[in-house]
N, CA, C and O atoms as CSV, one atom per row, in Angstrom:
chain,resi,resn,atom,element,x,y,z
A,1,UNK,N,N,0.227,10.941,-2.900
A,1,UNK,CA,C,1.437,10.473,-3.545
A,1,UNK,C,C,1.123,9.328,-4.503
A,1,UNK,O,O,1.567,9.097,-5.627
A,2,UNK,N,N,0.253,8.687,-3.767
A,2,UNK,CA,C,-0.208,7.465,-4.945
A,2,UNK,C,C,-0.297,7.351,-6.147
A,2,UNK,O,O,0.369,6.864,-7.061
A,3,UNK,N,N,-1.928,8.273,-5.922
A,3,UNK,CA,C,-2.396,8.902,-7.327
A,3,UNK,C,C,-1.287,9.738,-8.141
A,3,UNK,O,O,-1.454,9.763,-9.360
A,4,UNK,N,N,-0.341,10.322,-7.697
A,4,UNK,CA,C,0.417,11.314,-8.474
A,4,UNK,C,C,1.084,9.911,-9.409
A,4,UNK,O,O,1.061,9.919,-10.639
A,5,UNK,N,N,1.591,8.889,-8.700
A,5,UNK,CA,C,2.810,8.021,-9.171
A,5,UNK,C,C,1.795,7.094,-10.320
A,5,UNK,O,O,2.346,6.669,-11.336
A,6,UNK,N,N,0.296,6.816,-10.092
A,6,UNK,CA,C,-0.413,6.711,-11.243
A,6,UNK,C,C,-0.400,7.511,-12.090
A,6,UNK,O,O,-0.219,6.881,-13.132
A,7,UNK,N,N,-0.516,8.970,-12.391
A,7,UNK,CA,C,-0.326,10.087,-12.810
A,7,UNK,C,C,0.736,9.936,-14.031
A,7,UNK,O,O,0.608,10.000,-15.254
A,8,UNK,N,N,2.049,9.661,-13.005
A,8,UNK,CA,C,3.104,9.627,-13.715
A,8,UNK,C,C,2.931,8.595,-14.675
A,8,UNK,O,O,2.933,8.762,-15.895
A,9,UNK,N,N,2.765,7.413,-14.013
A,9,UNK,CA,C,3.146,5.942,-15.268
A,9,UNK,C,C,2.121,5.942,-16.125
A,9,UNK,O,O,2.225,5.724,-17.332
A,10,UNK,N,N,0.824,6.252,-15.364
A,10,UNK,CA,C,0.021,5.343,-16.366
A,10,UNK,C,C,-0.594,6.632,-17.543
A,10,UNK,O,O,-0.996,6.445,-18.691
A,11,UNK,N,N,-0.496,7.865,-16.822
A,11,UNK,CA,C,-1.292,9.422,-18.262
A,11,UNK,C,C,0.140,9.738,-19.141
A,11,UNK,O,O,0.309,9.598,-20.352
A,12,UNK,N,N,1.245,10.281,-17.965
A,12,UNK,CA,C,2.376,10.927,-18.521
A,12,UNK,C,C,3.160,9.763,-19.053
A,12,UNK,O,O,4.131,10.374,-19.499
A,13,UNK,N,N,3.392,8.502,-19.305
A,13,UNK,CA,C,4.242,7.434,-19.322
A,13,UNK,C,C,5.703,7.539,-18.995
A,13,UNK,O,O,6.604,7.284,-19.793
A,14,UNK,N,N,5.838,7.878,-17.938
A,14,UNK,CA,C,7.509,8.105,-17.110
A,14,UNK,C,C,7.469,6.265,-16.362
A,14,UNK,O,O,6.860,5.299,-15.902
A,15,UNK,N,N,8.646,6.909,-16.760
A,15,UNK,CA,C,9.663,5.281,-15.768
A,15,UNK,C,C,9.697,5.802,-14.067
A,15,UNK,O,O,10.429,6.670,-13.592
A,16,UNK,N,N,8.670,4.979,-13.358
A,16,UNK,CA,C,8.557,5.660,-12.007
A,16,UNK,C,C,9.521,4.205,-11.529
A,16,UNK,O,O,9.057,3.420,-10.702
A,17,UNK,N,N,10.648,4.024,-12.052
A,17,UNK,CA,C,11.276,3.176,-11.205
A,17,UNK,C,C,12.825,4.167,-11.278
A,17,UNK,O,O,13.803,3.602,-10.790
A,18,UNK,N,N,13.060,5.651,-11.887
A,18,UNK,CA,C,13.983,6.486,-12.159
A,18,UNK,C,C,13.787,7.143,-10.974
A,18,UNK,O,O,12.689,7.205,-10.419
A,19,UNK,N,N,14.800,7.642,-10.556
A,19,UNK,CA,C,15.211,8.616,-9.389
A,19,UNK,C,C,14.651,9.648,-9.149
A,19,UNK,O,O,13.882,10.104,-8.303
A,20,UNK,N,N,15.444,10.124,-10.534
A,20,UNK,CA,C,14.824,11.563,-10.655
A,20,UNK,C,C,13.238,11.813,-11.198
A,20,UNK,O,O,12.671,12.902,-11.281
A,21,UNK,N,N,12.771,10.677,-11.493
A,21,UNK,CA,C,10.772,10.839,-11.315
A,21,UNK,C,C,10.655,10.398,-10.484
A,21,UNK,O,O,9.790,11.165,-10.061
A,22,UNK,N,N,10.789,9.640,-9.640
A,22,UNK,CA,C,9.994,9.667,-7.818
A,22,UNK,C,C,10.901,11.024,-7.297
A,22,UNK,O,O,9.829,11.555,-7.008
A,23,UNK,N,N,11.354,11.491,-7.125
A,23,UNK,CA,C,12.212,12.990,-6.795
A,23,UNK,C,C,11.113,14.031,-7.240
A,23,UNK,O,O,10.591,14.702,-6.350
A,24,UNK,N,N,10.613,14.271,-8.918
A,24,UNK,CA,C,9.744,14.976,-9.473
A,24,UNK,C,C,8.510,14.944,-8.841
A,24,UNK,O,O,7.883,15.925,-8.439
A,25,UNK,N,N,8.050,13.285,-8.739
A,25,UNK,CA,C,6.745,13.160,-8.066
A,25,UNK,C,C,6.430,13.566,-6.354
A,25,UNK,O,O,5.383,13.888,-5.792
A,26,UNK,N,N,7.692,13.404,-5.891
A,26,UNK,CA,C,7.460,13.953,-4.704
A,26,UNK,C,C,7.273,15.170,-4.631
A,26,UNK,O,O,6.404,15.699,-3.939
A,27,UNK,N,N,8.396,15.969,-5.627
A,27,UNK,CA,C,8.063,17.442,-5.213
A,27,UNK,C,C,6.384,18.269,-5.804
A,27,UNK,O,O,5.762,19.225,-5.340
A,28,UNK,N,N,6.143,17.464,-6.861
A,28,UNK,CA,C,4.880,17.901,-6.863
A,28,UNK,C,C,3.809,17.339,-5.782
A,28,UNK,O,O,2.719,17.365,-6.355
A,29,UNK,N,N,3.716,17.047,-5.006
A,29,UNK,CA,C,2.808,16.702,-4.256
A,29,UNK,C,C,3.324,17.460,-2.364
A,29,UNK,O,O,3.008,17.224,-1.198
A,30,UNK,N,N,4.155,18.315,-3.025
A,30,UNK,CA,C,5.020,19.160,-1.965
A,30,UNK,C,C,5.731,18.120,-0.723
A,30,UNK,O,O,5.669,18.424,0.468
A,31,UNK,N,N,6.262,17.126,-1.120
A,31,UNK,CA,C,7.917,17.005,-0.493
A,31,UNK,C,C,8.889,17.534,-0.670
A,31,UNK,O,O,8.988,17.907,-1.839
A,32,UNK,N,N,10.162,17.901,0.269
A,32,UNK,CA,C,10.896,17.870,-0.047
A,32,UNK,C,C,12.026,16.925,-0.861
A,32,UNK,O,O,12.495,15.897,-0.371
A,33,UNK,N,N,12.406,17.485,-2.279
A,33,UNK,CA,C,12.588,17.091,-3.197
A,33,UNK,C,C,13.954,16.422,-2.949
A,33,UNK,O,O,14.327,15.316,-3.341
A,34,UNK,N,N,14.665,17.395,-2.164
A,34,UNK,CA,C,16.321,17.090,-2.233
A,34,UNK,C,C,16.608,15.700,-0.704
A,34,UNK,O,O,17.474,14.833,-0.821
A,35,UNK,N,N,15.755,15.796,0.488
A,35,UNK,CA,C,14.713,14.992,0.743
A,35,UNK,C,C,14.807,13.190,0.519
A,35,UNK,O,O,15.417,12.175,0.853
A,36,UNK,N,N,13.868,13.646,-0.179
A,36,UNK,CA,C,13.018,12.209,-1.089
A,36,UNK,C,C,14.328,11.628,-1.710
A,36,UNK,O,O,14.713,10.485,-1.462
A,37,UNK,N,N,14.893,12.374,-2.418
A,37,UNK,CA,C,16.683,11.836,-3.540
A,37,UNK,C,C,17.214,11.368,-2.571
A,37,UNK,O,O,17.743,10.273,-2.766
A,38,UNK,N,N,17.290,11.814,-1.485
A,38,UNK,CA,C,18.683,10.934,-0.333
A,38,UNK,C,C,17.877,9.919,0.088
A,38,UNK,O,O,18.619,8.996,0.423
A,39,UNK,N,N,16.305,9.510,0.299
A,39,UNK,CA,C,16.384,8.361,0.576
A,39,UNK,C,C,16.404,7.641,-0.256
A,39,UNK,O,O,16.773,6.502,0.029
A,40,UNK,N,N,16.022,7.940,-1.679
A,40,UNK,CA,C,16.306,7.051,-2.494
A,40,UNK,C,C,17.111,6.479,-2.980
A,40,UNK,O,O,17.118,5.363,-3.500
A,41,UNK,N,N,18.212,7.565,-2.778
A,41,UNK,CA,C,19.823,6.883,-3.581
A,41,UNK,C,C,20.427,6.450,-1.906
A,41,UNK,O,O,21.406,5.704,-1.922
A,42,UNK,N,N,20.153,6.669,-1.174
A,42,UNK,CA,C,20.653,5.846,0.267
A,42,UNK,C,C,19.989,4.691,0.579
A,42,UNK,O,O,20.626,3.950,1.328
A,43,UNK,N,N,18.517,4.166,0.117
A,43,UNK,CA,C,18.030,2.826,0.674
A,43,UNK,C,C,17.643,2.985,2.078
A,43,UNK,O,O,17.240,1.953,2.614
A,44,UNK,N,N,17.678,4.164,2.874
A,44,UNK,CA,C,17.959,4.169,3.774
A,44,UNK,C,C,16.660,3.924,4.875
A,44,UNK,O,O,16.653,3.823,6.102
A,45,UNK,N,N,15.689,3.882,3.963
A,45,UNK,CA,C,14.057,2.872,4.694
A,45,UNK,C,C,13.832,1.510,4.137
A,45,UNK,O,O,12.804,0.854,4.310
A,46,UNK,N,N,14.903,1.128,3.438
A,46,UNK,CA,C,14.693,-0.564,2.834
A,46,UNK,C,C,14.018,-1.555,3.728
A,46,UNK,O,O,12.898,-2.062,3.795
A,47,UNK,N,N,15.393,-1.644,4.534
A,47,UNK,CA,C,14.902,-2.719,5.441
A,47,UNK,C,C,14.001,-2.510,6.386
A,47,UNK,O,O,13.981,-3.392,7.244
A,48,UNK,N,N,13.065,-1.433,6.554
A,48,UNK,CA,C,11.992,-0.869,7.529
A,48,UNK,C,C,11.006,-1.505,6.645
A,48,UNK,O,O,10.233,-2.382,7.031
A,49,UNK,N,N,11.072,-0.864,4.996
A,49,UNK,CA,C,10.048,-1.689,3.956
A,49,UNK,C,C,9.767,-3.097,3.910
A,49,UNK,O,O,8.769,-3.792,4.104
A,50,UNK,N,N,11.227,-3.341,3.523
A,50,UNK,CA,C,11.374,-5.236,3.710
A,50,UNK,C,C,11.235,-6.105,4.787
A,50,UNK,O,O,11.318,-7.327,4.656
A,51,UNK,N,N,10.932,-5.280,6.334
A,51,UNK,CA,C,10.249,-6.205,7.045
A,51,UNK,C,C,9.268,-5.829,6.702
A,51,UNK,O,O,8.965,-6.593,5.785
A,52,UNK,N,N,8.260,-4.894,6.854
A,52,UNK,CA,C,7.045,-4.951,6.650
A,52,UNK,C,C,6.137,-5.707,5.815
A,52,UNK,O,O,5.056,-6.207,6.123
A,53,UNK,N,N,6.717,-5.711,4.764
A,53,UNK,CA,C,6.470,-6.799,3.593
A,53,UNK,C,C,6.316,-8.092,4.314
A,53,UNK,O,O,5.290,-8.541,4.825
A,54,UNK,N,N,7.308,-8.529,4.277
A,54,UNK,CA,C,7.456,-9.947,4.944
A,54,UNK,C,C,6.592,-10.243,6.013
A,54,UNK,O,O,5.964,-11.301,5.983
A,55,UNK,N,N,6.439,-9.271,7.182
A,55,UNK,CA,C,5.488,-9.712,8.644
A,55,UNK,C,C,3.664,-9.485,7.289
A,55,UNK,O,O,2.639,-10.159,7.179
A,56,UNK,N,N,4.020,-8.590,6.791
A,56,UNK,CA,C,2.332,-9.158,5.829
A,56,UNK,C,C,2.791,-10.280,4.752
A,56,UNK,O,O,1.730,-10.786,4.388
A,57,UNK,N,N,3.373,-10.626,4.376
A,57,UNK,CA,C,3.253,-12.154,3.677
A,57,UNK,C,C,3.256,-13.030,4.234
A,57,UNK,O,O,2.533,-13.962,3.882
A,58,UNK,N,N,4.054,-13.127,5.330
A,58,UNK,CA,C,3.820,-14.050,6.285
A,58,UNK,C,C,2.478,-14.297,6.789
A,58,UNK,O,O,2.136,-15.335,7.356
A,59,UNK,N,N,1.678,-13.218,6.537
A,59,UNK,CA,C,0.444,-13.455,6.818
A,59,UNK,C,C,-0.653,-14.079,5.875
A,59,UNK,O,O,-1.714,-14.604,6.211
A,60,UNK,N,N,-0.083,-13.875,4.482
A,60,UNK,CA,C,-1.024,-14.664,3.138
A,60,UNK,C,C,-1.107,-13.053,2.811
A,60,UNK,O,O,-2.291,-13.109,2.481
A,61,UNK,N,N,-0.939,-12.336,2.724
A,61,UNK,CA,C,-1.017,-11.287,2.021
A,61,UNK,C,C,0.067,-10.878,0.607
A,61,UNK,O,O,1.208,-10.417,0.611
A,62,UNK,N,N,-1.023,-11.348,-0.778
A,62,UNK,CA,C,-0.014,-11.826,-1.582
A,62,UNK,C,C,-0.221,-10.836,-2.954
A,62,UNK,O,O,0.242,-10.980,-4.086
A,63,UNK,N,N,-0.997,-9.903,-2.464
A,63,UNK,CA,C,-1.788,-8.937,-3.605
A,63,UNK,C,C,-2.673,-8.027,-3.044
A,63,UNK,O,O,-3.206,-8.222,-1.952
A,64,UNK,N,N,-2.929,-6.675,-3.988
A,64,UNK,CA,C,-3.770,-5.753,-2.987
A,64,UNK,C,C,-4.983,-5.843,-4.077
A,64,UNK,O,O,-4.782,-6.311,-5.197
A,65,UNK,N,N,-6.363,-5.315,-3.625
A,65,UNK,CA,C,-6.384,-4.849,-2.322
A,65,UNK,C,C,-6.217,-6.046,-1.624
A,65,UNK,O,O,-6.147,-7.131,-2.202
A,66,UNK,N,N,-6.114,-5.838,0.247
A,66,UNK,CA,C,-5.629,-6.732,0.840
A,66,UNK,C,C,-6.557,-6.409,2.380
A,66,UNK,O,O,-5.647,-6.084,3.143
A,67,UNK,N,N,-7.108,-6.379,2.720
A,67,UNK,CA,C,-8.240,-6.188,4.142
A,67,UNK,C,C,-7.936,-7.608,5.146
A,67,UNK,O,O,-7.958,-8.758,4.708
A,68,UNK,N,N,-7.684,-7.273,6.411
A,68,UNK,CA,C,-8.284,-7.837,7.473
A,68,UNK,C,C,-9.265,-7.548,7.876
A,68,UNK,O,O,-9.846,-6.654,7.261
A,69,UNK,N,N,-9.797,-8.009,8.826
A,69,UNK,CA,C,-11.048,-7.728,9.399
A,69,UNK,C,C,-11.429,-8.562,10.826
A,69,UNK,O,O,-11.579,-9.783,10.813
A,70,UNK,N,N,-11.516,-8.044,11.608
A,70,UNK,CA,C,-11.710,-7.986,13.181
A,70,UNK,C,C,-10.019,-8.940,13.546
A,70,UNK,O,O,-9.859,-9.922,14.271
A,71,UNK,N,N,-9.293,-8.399,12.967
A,71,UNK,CA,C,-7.513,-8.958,13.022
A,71,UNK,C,C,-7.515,-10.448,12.880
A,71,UNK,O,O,-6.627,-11.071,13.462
A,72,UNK,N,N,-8.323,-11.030,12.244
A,72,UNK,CA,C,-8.458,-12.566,11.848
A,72,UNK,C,C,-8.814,-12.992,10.255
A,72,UNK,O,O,-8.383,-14.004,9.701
A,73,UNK,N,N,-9.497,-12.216,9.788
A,73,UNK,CA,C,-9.838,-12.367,8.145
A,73,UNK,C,C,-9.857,-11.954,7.347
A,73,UNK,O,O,-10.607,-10.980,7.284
A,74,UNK,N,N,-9.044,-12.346,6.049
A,74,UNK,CA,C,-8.284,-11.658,5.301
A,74,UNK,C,C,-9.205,-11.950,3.730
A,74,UNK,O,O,-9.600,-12.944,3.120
A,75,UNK,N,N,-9.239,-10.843,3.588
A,75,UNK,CA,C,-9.968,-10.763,2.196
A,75,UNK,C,C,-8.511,-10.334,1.369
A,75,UNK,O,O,-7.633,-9.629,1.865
A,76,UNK,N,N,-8.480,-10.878,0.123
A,76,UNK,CA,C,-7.371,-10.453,-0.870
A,76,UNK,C,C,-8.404,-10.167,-2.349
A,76,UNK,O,O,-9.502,-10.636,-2.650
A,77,UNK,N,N,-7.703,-9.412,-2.905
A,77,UNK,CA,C,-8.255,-8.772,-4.261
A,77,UNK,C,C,-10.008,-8.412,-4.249
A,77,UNK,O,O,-10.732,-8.203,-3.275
A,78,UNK,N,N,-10.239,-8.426,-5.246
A,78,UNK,CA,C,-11.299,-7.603,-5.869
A,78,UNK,C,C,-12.761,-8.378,-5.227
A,78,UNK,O,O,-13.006,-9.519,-5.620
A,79,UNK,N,N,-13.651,-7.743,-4.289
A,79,UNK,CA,C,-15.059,-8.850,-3.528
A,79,UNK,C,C,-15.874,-7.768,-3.930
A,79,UNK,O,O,-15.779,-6.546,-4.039
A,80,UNK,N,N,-17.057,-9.028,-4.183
A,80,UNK,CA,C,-18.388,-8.125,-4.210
A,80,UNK,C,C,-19.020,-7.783,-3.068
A,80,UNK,O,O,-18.610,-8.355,-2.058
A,81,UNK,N,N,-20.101,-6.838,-2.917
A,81,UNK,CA,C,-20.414,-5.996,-2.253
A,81,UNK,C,C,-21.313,-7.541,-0.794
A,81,UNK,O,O,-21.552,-7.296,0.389
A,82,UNK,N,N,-21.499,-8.534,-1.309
A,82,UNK,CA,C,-22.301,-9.564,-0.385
A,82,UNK,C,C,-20.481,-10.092,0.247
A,82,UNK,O,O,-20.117,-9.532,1.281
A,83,UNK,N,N,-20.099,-10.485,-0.005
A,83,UNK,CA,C,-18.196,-10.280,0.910
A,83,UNK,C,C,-18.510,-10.073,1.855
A,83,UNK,O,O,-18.949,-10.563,2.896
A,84,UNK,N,N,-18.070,-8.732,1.123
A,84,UNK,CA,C,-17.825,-7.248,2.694
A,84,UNK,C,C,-19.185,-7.360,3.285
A,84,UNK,O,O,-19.053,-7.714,4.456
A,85,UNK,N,N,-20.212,-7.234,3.024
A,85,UNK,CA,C,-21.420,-7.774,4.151
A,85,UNK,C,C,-21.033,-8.727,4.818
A,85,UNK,O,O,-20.830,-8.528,6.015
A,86,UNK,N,N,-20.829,-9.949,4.299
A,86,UNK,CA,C,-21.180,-11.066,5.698
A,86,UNK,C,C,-19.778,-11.191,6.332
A,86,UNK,O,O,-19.766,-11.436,7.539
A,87,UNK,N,N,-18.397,-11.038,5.592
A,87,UNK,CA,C,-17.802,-10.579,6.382
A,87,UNK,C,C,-17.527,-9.684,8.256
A,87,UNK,O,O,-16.851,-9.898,9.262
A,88,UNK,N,N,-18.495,-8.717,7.800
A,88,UNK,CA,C,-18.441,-7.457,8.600
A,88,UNK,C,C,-19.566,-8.169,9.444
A,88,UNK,O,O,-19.203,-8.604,10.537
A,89,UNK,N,N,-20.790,-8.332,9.108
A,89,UNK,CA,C,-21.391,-9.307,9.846
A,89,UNK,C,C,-20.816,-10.380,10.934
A,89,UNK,O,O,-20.998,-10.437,12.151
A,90,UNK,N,N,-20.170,-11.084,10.189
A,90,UNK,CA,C,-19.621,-11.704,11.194
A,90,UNK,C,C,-18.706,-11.239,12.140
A,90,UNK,O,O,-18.576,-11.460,13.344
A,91,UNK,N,N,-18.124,-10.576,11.372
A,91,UNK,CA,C,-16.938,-9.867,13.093
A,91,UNK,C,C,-18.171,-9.338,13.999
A,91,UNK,O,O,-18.118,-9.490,15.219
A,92,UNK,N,N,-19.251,-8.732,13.399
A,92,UNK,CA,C,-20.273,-7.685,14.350
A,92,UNK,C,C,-20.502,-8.724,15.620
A,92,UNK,O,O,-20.122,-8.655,16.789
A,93,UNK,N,N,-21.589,-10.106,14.624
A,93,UNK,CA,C,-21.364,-11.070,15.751
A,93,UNK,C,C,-20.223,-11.659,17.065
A,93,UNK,O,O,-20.272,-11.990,18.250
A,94,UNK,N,N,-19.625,-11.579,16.400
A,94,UNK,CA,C,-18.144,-12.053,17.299
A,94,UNK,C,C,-17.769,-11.066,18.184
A,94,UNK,O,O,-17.200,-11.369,19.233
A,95,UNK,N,N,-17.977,-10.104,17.941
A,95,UNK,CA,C,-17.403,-8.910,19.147
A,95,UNK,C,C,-18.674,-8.753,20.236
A,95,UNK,O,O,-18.628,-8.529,21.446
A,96,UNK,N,N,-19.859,-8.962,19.319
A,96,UNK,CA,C,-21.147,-8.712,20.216
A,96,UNK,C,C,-21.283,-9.741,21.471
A,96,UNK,O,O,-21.701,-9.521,22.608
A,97,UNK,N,N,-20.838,-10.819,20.941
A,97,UNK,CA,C,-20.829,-12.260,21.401
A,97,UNK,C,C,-19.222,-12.213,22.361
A,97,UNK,O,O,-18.881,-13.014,23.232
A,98,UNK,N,N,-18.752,-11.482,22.052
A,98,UNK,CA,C,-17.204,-11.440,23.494
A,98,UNK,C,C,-17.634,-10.876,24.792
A,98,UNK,O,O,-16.834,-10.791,25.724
């Protein structure tokens, strides 16, 4: 679904904030089309969205990409490949060491 909604905005240049193109985009990626329109014109996963949001900002999560790691450390945006090493390293330690 992602890639399709890149698809849409950024090759085809559609307004993926229109109804009826998240409706289109769903059905190409085989949702149901008629579906997808009722939750959209109902809202009716908002506030399921809008906590979720919030319990991750609340966490410092303020941009993607967005990684935890061993449920304590939070990498935000774009790391080079020595990061995610000592990162991962260190949780290795820490779990080895529990």
């Amino acid at each position: 679904m992602i890639l399709a909604l890149f698809e849409a905005y950024f090759t085809d240049g559609l307004d993926v904030s229109d109804t009826g193109v998240l409706t289109q985009v769903a059905r190409s990626v085989g949702l149901n089309a008629a579906e997808a329109s009722d939750v959209l014109t109902s809202g009716s996963h908002a506030q399921s969205v809008r906590d979720k949001q919030k319990f991750w900002t609340d966490r410092g999560i303020t941009g993607v990409p967005a990684m935890i790691f061993g449920g304590k450390y939070l990498l935000t945006g774009a790391q080079g490949v020595q990061t995610y090493t000592d990162i991962l390293r260190k949780v290795q330690a820490e779990t080895a060491a529990a």
